[in-house]
N, C-alpha and C positions, 0 to 999 in steps of 0.2 A: 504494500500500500504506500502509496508518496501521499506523504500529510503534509499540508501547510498550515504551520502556524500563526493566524494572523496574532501579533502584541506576543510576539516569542520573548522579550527581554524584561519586560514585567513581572511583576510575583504569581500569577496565574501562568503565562507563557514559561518560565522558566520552570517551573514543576512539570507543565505538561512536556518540554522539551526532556527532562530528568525521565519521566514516565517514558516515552515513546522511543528514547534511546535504547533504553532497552530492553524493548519489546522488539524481536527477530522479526523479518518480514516487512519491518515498515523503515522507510526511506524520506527523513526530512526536507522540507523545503523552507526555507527561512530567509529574512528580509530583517533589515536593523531599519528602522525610522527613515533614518536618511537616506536607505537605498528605496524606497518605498514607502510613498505616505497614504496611507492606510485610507485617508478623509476624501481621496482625489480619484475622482470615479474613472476617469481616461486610465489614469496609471495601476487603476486595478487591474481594470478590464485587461487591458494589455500586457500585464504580469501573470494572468489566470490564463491567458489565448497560447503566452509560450511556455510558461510552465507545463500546463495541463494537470493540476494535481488530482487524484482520487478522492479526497476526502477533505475541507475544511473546519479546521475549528479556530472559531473568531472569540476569541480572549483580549481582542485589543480594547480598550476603552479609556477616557479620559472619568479617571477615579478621585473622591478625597471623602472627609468628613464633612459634618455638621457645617463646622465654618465655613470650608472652602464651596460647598453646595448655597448656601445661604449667599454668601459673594459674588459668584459667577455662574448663577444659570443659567444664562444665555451662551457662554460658552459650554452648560456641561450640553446643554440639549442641543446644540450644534454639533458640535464635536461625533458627541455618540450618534445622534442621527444620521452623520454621514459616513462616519465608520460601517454602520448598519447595512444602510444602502448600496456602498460602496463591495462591500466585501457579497452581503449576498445576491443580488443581483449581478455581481463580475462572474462568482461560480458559477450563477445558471448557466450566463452566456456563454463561458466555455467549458461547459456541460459536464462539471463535476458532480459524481456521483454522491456524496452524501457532505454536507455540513452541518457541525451542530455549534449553535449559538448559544455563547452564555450571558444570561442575565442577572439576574437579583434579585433576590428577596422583599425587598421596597418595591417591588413592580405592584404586590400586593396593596388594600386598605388600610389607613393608618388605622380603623379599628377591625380589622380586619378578624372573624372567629377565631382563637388559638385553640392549637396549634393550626396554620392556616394552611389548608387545602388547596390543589391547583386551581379549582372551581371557582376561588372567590378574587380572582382577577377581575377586576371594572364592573363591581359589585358596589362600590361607594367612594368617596375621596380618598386621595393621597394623602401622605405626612407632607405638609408643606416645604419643610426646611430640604426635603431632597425632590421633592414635585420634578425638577426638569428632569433630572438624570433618569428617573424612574419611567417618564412618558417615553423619552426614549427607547428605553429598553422594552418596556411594551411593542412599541413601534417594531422595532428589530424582532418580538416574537412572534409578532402578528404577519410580519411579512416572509418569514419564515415558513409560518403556517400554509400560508395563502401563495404560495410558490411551491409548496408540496400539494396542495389543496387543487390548483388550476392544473398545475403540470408535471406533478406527479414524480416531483424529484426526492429523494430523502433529506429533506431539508427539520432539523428539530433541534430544540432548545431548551436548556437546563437551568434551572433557577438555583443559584447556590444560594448560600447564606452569607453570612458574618466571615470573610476569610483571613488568614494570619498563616505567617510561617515564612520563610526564608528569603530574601529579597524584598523585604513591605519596606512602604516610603514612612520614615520618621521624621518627617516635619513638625516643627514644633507645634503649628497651627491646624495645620493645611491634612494631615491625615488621620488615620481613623483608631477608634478608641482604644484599640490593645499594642499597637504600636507605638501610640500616643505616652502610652501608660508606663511599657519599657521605659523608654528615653529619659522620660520624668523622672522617672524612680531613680532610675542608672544614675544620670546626674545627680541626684541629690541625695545619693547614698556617696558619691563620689566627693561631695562641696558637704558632706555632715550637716545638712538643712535638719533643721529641730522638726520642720511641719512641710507637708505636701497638700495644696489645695487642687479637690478634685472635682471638673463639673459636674455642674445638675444634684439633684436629691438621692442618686444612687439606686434609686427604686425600680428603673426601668430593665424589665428582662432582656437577655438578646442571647442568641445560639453562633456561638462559634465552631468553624471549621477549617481546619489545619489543609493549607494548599495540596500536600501529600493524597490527603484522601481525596478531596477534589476531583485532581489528577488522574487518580483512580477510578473513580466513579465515571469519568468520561472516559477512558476505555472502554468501562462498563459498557458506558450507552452506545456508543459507535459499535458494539462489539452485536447487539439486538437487530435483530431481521424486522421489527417492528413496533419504534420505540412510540412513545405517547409523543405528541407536539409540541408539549412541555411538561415536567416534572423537576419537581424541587430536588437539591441534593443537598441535606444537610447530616445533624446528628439526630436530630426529634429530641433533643435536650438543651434545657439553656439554666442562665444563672443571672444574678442581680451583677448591676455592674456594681454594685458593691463588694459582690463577694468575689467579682473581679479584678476586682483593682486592690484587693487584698490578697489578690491570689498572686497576681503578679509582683507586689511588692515581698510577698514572702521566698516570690522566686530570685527576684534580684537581691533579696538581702538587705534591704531598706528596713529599718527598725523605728523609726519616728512616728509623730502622728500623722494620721490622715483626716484633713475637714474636708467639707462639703460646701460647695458655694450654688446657692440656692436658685440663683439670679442667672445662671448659666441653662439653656434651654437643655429638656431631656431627651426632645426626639419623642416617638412613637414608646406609647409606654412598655410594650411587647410586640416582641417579633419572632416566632418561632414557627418552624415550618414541619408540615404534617408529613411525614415522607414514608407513609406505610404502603406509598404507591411504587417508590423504589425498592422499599424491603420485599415486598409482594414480588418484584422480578429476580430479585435473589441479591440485593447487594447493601452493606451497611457502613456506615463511618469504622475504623479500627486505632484513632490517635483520641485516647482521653485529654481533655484540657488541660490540665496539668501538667503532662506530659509533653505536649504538643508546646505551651507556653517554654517549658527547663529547653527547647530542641530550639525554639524561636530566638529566647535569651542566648544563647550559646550561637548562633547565625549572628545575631544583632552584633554579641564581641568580636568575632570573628569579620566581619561586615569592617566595623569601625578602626580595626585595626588594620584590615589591608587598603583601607580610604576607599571601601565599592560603597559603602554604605549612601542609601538613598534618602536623603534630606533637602527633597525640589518639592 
């Protein structure tokens, strides 16, 4: 199989790259940003006509947190829109056999039933603070759909969750709340800070998934003679970000207090996603949080001490 990986150098790209390397039989095809930009529908199309790969998986996206969602919508829903676009509609036209599209968990209701079902997509409003990114990734599922749907290509897309693990962007601002969470701690176990202040009220649940399994799971689903249009890939498990951000300070070694600043927005108060739909075809998470966090911590020093570490 010759797989191309759109967003190979990403924290989702570089697992699936780690994953399909070594898997026998299959044969990568890969592009760095600057050899290929992802958002420019001519330079798709015409990378997919002489490529010709068998198989796409689109991992690329323009990603962050709370902040950097809340700041730049118009670029998140730009951006992914045309990544969306761009990637599945170059496939059809030069008539790759299967791509599967990853989205996101926020594609979902901000009150969305827990654990939420694939059914209850565009059932009721979004979380606002991530509103653009999430339309997007709709957009990308639905077109997905609707290009297997008309013509009958094996086009389908997987809703992960909450992700973390080896290459995640640690901007101080700008990323998302367990990589956030390392960085802070690290630092202020490193500067002897007496107290760490941490947003929001803590109360909100959320399910994290270590990229490894991810990875895994999307071999899973390429690997199905007839997958669903979409299905969630998580753990069907989650935690308080309190008992998060206590998890992680016990990983790095942080011994100070932790407050809470109240004033700081919390996001959707749960998100966790129903995935008896994955288990039912035979496949499950295998990185406990804890563990998957001590694997993360250990990538992060590792990361900072050869200067790859991502803080854009």
């Amino acid at each position: 199989m010759k797989l191309h990986i759109a967003g190979h150098q990403g924290m989702v790209g570089s697992a699936l790259v780690r994953r399909f390397s070594a898997q026998p039989g299959v044969s990568l095809v890969l592009r760095t940003r600057r050899e290929l930009d992802l958002a420019d529908q001519a330079a798709v199309r015409a990378f997919y006509a002489a490529e010709k790969p068998d198989a796409v998986i689109v991992a690329a996206a323009k990603v962050g947190g709370i902040h950097a969602n809340n700041t730049y919508p118009a670029e998140f829903l730009l951006d992914n829109l045309a990544i969306a676009t761009a990637c599945i509609d170059g496939a059809y036209r030069a008539g790759v056999k299967r791509l599967l599209f990853l989205g996101s968990s926020c594609i979902y209701p901000k009150h969305a039933p827990q654990p939420m079902t694939e059914d209850c997509l565009l059932t009721s409003a979004l979380e606002p603070t991530n509103e653009a990114y999430a339309i997007a990734k709709i957009a990308g599922l639905k077109l997905a759909q609707y290009y297997r749907k008309q013509y009958g290509v094996m086009f389908h897309s997987a809703m992960p969750t909450n992700l973390y693990g080896p290459g995640d962007n640690y901007h101080p601002t700008n990323s998302h709340v367990l990589p956030a969470l390392i960085r802070r701690f690290h630092e202020a176990k490193l500067a002897g800070a007496p107290e760490v202040v941490a947003w929001g009220t803590g109360r909100p649940m959320r399910e994290f998934l270590h990229v490894d399994d991810l990875a895994d799971g999307c071999a899973f689903l390429l690997g199905l003679e007839n997958p669903p249009d979409w299905i969630n890939l998580g753990t069907g498990t989650d935690v308080t970000i309190k008992e998060l951000t206590e998890t992680v300070a016990s990983v790095v070694g942080y011994a100070g207090k932790i407050t809470w600043d109240a004033s700081k927005p919390d996001g959707t108060p749960r998100k966790l996603m129903d995935v008896s739909k994955l288990a039912a075809l035979g496949w499950r998470a295998k990185i406990g949080l804890r563990e998957g966090i001590e694997k993360t911590y250990r990538s992060f020093l590792d990361e900072q001490a050869s200067g790859a570490l991502r803080a854009a």
